[in-house]
OpenMM code with the backbone's topology and positions (N, CA, C; nanometers):
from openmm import Vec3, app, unit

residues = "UNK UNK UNK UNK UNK UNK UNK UNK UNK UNK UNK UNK UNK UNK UNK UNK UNK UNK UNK UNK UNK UNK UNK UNK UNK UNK UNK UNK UNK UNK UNK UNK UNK UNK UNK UNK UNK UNK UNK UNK UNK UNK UNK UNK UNK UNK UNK UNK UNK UNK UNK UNK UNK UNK UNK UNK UNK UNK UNK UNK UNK UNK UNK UNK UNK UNK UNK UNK UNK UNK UNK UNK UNK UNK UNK UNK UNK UNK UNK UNK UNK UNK UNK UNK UNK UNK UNK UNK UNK UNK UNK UNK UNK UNK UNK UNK UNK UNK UNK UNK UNK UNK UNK UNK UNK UNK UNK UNK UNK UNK UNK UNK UNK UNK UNK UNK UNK UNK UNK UNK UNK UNK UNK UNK UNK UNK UNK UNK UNK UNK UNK UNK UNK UNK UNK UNK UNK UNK UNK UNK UNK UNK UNK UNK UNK UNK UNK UNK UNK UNK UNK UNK UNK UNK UNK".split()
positions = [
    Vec3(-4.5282, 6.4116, 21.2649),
    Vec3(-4.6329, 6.4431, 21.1689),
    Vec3(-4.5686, 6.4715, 21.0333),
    Vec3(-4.6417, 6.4268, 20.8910),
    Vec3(-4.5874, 6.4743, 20.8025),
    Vec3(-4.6219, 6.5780, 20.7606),
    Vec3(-4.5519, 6.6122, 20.6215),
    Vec3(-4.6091, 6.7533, 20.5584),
    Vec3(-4.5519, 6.8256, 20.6080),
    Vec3(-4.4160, 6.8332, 20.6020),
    Vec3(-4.3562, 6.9478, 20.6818),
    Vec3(-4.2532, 6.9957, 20.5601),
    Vec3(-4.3443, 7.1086, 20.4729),
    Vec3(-4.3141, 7.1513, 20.3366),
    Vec3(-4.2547, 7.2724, 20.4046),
    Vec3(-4.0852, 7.2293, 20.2858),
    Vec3(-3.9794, 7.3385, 20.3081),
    Vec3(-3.9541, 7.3952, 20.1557),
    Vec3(-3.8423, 7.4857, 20.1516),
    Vec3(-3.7796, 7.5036, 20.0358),
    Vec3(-3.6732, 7.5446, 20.0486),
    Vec3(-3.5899, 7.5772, 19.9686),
    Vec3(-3.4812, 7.6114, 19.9694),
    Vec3(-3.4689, 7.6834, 19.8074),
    Vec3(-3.4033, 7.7950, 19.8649),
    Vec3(-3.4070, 7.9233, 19.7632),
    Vec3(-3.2635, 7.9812, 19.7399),
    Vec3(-3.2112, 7.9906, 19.6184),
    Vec3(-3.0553, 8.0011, 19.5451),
    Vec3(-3.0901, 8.1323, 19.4685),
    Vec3(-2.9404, 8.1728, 19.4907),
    Vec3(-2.9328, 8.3504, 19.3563),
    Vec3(-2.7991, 8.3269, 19.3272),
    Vec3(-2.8250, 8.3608, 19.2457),
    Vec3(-2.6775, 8.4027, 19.1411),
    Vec3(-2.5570, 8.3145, 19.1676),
    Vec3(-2.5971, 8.1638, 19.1110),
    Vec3(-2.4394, 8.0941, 19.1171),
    Vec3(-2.4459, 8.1136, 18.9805),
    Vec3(-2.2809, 8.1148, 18.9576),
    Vec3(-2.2200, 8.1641, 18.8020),
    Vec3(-2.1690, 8.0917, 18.7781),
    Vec3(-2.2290, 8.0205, 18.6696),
    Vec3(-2.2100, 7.9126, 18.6029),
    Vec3(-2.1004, 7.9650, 18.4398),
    Vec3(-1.9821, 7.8742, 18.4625),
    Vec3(-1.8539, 7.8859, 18.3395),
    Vec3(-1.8944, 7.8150, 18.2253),
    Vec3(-1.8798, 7.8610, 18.1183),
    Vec3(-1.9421, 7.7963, 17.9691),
    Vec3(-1.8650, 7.6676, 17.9862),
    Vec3(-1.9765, 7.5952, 17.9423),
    Vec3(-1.9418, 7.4376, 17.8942),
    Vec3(-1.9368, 7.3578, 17.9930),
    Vec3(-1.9276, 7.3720, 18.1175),
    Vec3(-1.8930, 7.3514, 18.2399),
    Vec3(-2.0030, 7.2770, 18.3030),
    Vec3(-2.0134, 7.1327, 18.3000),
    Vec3(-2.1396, 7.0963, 18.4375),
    Vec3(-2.1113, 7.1546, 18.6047),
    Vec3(-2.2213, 7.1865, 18.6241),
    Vec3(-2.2108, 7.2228, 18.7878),
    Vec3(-2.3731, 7.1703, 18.8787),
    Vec3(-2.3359, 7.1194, 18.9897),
    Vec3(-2.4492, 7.1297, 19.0374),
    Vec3(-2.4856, 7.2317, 19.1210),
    Vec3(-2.5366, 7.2759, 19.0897),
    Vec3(-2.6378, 7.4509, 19.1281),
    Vec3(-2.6761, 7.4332, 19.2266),
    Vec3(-2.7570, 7.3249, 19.3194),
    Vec3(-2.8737, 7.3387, 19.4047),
    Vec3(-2.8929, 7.1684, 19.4403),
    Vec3(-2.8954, 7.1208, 19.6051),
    Vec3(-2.9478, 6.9988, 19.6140),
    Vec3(-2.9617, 6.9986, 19.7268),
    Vec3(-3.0358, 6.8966, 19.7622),
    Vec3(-3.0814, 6.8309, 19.8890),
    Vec3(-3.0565, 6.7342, 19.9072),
    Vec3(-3.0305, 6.6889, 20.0704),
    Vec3(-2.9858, 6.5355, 20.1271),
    Vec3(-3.0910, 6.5353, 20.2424),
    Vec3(-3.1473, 6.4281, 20.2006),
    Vec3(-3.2755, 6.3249, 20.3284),
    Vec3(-3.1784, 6.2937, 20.4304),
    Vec3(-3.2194, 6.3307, 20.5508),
    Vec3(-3.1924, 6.2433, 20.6648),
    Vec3(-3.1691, 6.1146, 20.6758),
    Vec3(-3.1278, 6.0140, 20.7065),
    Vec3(-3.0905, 5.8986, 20.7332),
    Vec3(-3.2239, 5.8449, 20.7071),
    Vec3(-3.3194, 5.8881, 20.8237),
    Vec3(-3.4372, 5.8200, 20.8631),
    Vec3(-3.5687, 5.8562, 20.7682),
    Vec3(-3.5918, 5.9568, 20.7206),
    Vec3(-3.6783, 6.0669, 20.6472),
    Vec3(-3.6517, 6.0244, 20.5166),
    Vec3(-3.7767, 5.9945, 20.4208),
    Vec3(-3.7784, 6.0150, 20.2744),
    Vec3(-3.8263, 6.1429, 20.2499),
    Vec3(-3.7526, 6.2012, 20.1546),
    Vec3(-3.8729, 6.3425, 20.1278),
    Vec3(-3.9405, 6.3240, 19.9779),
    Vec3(-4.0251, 6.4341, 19.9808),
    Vec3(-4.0966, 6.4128, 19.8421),
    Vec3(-4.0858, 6.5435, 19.7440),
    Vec3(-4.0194, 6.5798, 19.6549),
    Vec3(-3.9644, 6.6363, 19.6109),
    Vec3(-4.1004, 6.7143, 19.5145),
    Vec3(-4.1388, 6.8255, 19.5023),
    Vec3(-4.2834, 6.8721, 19.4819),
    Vec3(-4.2793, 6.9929, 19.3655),
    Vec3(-4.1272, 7.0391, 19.3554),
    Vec3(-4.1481, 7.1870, 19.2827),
    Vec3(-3.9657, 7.2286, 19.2782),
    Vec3(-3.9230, 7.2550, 19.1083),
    Vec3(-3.8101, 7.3038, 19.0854),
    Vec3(-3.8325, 7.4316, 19.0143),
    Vec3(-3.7428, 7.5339, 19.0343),
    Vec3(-3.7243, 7.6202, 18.9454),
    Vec3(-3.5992, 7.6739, 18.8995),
    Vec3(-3.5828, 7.6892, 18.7294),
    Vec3(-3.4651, 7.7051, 18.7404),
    Vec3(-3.4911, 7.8077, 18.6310),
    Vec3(-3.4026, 7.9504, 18.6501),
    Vec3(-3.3777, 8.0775, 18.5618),
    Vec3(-3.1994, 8.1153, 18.5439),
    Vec3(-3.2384, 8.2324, 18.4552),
    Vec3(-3.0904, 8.2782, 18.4209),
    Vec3(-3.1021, 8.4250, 18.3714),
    Vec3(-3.0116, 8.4970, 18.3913),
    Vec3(-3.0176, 8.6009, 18.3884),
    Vec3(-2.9150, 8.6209, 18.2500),
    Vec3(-2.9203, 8.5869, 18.1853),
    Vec3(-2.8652, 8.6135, 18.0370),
    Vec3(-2.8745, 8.7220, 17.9311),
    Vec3(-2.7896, 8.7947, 17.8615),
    Vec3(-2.8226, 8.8967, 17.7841),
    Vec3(-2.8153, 8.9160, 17.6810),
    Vec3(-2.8135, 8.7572, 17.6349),
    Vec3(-2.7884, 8.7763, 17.4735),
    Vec3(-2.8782, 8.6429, 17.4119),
    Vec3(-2.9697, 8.7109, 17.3387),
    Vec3(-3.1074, 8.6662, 17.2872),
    Vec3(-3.0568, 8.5020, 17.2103),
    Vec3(-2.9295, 8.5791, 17.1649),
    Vec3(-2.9232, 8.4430, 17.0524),
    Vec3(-2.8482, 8.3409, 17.1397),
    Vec3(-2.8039, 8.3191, 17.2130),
    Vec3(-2.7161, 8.2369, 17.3188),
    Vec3(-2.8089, 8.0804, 17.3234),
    Vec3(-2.7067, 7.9873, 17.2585),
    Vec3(-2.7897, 7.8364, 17.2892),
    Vec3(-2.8478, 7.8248, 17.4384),
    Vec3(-2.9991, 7.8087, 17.4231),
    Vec3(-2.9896, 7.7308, 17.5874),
    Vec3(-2.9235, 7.6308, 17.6517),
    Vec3(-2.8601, 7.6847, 17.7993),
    Vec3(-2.8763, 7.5817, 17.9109),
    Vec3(-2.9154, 7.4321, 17.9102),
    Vec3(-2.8597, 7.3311, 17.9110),
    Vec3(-2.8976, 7.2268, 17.9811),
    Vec3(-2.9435, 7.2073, 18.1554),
    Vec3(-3.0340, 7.1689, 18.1733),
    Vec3(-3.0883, 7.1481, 18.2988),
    Vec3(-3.1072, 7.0395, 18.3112),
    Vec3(-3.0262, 6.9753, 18.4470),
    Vec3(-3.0917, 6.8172, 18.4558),
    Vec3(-3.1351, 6.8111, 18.6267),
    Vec3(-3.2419, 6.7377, 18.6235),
    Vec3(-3.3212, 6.6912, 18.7819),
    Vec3(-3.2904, 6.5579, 18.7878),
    Vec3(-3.1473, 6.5531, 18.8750),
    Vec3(-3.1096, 6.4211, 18.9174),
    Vec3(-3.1547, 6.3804, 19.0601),
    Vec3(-3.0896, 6.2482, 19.0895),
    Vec3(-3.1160, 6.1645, 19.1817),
    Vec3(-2.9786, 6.1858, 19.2319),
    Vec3(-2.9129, 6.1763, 19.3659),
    Vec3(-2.7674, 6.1476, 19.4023),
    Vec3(-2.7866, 6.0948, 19.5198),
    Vec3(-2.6621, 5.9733, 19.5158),
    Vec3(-2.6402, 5.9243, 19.6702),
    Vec3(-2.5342, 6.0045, 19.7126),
    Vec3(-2.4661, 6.0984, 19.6910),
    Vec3(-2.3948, 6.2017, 19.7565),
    Vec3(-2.2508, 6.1237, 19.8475),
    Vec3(-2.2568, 5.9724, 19.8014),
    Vec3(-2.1491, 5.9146, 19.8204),
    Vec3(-2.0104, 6.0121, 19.8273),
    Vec3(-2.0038, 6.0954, 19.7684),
    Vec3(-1.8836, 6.2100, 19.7664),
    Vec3(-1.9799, 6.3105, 19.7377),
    Vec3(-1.8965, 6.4425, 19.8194),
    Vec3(-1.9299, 6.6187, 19.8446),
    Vec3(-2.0955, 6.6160, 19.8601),
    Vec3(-2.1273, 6.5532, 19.9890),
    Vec3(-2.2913, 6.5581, 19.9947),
    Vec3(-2.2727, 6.7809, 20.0680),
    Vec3(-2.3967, 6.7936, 20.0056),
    Vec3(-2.4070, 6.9366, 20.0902),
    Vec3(-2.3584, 7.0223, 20.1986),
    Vec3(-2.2820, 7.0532, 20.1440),
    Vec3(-2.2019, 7.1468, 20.2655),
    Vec3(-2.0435, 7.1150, 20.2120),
    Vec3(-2.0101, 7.0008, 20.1588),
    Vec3(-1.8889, 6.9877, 20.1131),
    Vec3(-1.8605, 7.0009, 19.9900),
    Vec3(-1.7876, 7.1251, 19.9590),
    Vec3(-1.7216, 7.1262, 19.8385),
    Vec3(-1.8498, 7.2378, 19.8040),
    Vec3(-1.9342, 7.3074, 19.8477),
    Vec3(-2.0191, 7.3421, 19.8192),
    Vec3(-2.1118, 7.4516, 19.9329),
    Vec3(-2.1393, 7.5393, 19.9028),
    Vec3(-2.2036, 7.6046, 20.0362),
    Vec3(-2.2957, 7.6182, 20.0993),
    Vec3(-2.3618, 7.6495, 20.2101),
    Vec3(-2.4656, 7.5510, 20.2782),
    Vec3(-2.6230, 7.6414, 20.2523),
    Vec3(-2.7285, 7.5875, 20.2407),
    Vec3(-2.8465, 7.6618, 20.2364),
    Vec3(-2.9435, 7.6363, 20.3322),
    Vec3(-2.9679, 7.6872, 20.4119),
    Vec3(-3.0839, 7.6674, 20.5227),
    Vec3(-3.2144, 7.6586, 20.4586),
    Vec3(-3.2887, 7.5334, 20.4791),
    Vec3(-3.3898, 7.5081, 20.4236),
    Vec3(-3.5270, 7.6104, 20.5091),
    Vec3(-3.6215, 7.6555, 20.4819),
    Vec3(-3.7180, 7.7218, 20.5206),
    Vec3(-3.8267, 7.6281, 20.5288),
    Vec3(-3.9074, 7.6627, 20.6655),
    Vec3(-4.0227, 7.5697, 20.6772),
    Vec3(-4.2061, 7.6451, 20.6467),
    Vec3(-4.2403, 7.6026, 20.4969),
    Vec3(-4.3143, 7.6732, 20.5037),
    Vec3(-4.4491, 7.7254, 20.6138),
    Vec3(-4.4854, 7.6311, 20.6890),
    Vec3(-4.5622, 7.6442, 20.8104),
    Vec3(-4.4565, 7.6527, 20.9641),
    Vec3(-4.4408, 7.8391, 20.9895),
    Vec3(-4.3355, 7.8657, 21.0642),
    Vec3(-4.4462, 7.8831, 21.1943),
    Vec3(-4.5129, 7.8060, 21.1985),
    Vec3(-4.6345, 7.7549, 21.3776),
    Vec3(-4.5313, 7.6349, 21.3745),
    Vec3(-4.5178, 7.5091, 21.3229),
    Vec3(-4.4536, 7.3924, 21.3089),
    Vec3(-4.3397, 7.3625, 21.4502),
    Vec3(-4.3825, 7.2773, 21.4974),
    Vec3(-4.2281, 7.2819, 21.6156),
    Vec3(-4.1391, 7.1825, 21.5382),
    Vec3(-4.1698, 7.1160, 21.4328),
    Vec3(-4.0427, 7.0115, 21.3754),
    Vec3(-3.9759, 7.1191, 21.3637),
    Vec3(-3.8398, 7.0431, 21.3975),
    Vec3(-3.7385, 7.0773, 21.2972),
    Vec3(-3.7211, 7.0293, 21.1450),
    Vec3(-3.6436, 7.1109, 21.0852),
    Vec3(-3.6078, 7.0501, 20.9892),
    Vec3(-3.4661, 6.9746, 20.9666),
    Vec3(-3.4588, 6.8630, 20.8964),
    Vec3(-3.3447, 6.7664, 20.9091),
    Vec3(-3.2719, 6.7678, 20.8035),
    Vec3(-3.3279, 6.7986, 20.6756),
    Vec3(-3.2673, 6.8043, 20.6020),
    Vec3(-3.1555, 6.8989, 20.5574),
    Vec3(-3.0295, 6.8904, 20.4989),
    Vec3(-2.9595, 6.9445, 20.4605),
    Vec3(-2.9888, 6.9764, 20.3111),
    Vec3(-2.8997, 7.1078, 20.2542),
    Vec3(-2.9117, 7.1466, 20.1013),
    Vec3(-2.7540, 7.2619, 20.1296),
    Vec3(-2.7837, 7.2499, 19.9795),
    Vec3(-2.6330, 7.3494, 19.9690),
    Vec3(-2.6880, 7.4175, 19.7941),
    Vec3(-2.5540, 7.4961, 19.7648),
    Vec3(-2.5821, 7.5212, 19.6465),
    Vec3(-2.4228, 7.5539, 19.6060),
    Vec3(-2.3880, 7.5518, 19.4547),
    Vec3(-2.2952, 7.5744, 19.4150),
    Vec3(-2.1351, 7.5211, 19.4470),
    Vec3(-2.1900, 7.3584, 19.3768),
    Vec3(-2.0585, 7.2977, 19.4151),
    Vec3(-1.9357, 7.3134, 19.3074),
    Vec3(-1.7916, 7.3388, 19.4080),
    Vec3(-1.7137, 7.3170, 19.2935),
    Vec3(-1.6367, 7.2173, 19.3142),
    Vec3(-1.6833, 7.1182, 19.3609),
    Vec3(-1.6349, 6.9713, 19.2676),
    Vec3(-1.7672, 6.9214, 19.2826),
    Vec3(-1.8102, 6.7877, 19.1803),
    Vec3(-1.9109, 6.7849, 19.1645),
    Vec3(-1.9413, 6.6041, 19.2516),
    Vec3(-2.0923, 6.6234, 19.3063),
    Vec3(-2.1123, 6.5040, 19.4137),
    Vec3(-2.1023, 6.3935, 19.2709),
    Vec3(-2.1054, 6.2477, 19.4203),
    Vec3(-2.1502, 6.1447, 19.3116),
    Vec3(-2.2430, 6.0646, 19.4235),
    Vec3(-2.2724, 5.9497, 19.3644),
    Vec3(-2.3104, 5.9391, 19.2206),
    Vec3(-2.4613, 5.9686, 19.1613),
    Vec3(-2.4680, 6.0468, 19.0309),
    Vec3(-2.5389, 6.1106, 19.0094),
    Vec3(-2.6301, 6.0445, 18.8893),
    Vec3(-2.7441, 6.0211, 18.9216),
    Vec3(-2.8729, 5.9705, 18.8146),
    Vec3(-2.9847, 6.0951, 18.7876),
    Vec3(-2.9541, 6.1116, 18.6149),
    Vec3(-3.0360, 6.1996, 18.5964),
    Vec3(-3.1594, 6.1856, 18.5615),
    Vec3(-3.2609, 6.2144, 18.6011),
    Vec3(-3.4261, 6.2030, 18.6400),
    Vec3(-3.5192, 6.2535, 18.4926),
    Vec3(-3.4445, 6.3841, 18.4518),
    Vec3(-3.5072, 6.4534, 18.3583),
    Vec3(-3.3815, 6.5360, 18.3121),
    Vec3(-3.4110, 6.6084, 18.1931),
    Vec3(-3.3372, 6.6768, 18.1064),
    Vec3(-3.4036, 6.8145, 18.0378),
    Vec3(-3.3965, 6.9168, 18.0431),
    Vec3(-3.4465, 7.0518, 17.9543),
    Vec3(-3.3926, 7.1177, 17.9416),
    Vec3(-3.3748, 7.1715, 17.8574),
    Vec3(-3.2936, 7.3312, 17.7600),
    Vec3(-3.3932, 7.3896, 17.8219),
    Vec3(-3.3176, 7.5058, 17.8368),
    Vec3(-3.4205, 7.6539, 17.9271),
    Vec3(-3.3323, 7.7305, 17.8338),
    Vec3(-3.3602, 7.8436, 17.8089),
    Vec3(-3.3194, 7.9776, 17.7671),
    Vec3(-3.2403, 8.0401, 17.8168),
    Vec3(-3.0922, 8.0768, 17.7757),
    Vec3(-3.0048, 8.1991, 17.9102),
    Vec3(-3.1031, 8.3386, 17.8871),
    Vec3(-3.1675, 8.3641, 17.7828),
    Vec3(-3.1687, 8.5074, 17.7793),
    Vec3(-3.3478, 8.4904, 17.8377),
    Vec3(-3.4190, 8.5496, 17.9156),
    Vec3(-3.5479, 8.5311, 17.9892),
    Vec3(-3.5369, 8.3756, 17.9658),
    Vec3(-3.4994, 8.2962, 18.0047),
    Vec3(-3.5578, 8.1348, 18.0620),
    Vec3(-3.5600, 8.1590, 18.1713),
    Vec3(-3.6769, 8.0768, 18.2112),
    Vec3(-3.7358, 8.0232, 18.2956),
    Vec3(-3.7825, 7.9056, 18.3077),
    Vec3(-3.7737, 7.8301, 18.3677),
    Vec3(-3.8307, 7.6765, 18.3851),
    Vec3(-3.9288, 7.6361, 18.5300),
    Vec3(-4.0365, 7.6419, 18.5279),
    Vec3(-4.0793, 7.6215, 18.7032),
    Vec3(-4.2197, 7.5044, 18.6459),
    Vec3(-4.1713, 7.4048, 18.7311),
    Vec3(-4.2145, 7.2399, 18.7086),
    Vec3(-4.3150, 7.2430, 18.8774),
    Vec3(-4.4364, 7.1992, 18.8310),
    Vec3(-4.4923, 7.1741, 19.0109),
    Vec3(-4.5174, 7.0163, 18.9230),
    Vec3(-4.4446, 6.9758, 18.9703),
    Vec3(-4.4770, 6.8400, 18.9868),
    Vec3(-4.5988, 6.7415, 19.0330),
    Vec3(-4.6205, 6.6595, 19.0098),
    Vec3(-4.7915, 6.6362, 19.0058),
    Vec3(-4.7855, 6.5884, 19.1413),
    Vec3(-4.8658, 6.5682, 19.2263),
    Vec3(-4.9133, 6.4942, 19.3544),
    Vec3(-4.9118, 6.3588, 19.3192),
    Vec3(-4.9342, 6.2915, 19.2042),
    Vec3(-4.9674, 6.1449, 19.2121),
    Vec3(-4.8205, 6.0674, 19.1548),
    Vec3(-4.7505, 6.1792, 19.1256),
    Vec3(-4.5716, 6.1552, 19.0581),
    Vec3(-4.5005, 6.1922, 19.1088),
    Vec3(-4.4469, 6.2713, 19.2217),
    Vec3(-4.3588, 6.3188, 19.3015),
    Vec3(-4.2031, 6.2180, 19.2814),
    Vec3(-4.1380, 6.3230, 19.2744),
    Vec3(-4.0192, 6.2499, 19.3189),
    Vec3(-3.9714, 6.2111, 19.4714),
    Vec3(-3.9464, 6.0722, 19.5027),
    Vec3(-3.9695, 6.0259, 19.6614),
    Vec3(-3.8120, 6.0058, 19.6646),
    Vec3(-3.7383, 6.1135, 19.7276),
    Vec3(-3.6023, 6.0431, 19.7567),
    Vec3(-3.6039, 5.9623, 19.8926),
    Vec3(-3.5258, 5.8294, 19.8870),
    Vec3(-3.4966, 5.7610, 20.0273),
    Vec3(-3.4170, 5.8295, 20.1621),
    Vec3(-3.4264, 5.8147, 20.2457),
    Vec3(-3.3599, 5.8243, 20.3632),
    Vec3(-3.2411, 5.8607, 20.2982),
    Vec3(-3.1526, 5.9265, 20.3803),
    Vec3(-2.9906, 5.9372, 20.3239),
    Vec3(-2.9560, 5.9168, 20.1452),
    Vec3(-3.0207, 5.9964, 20.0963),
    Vec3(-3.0158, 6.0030, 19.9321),
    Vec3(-3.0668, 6.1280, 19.9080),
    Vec3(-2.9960, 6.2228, 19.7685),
    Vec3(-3.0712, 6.3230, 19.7837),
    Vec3(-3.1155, 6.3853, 19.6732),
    Vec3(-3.1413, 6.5090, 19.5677),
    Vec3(-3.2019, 6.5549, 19.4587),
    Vec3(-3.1204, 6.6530, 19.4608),
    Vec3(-3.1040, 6.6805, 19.3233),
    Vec3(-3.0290, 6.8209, 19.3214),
    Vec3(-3.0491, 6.8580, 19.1568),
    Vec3(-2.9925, 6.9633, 19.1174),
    Vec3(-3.0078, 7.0299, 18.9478),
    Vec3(-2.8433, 7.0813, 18.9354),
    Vec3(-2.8446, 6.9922, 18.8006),
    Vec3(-2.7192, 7.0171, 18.7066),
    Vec3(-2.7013, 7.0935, 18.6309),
    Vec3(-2.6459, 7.1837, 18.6069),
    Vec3(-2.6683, 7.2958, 18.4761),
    Vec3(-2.5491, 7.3014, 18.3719),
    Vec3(-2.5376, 7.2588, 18.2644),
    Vec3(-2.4095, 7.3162, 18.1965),
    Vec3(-2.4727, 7.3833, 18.0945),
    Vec3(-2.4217, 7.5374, 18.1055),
    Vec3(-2.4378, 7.6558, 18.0041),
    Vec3(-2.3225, 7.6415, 17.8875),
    Vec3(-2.3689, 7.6695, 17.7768),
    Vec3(-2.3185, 7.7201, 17.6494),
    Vec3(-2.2540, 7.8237, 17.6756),
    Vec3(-2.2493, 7.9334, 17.7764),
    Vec3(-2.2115, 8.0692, 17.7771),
    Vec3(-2.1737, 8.0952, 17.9837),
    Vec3(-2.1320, 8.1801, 17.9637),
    Vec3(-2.1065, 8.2265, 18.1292),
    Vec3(-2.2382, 8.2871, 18.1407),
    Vec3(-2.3041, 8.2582, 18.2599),
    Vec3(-2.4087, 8.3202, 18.2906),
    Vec3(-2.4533, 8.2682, 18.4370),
    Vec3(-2.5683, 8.3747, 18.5095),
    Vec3(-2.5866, 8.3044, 18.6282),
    Vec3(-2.7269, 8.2870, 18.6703),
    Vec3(-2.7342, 8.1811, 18.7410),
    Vec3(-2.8299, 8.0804, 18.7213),
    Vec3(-2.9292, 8.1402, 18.8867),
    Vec3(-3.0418, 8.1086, 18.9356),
    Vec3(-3.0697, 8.1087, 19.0631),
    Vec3(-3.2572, 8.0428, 19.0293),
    Vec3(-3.2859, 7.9402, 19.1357),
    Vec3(-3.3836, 7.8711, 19.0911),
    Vec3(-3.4490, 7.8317, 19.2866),
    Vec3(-3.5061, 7.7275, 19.2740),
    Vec3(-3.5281, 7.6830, 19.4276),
    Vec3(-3.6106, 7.5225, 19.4080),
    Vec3(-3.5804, 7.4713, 19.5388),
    Vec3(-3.6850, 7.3188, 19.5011),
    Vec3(-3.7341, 7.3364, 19.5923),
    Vec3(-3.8684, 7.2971, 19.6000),
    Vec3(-3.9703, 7.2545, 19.7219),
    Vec3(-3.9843, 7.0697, 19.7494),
    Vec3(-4.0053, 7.0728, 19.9058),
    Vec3(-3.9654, 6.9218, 19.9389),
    Vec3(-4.0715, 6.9243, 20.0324),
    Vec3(-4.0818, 6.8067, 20.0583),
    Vec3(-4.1555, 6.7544, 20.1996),
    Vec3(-4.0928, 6.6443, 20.2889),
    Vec3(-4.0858, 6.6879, 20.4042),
    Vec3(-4.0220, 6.5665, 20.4969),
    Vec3(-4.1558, 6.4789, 20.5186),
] * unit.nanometer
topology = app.Topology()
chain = topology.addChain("A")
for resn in residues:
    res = topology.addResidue(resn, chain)
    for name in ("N", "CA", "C"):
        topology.addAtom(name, app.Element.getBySymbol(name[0]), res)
């Protein structure tokens, strides 16, 4: 059955000025497309005048350091916990080397000092990753600061 809406929820990776990192991603099952429904991305920053953050919502075939490698692992949550699926998908957060290869989807400056960014993505636009392909968020800060956000998916 489909509709088997998860998420996966990140705190405090500390992101090094100037530095791309990918913060947060997901890898589809072999067999499973998911549909990618809801990002959020914040920062806990303390200085008003600090350039924003770059944020990017890429695409990756995870050809190198798919989730769990190079990176640490996040147990995805199933929001309907009656559900007997499992869940298949993998996610991680906070890689330090960075996956490939990586296509970026979208682009936004968020704020270090109160930014916030939270996108529900439309129902009729979803991002559909394929089988064995996955989504994730890039961040390179202007400043040291730390980041914690979450994506919502559907198998």
């Amino acid at each position: 059955m489909a509709a088997n809406v998860c998420d996966i929820n990140v705190n405090t990776v500390a992101l090094v000025a100037a530095t791309a990192k990918t913060a947060m991603g997901i890898l589809a099952p072999s067999n499973i497309a998911l549909k990618v429904s809801e990002v959020s991305i914040s920062f806990d920053g303390a200085t008003s005048s600090n350039a924003p953050a770059i944020a990017e919502l890429c695409f990756n075939t995870f050809a190198t350091n798919a989730p769990g490698t190079n990176s640490t692992s996040v147990t995805p949550t199933k929001r309907d916990q009656g559900r007997d699926e499992t869940v298949q998908t993998t996610a991680a957060k906070n890689w330090t080397a960075e996956p490939t290869v990586i296509t970026v989807y979208r682009t936004i400056d968020v704020p270090q000092f109160d930014g916030l960014y939270h996108v529900l993505i439309p129902a009729l636009s979803p991002y559909i990753i394929p089988g064995a392909k996955g989504f994730s968020v890039r961040l390179t800060s202007p400043n040291n600061v730390n980041f914690s956000g979450h994506i919502t998916f559907e198998e």
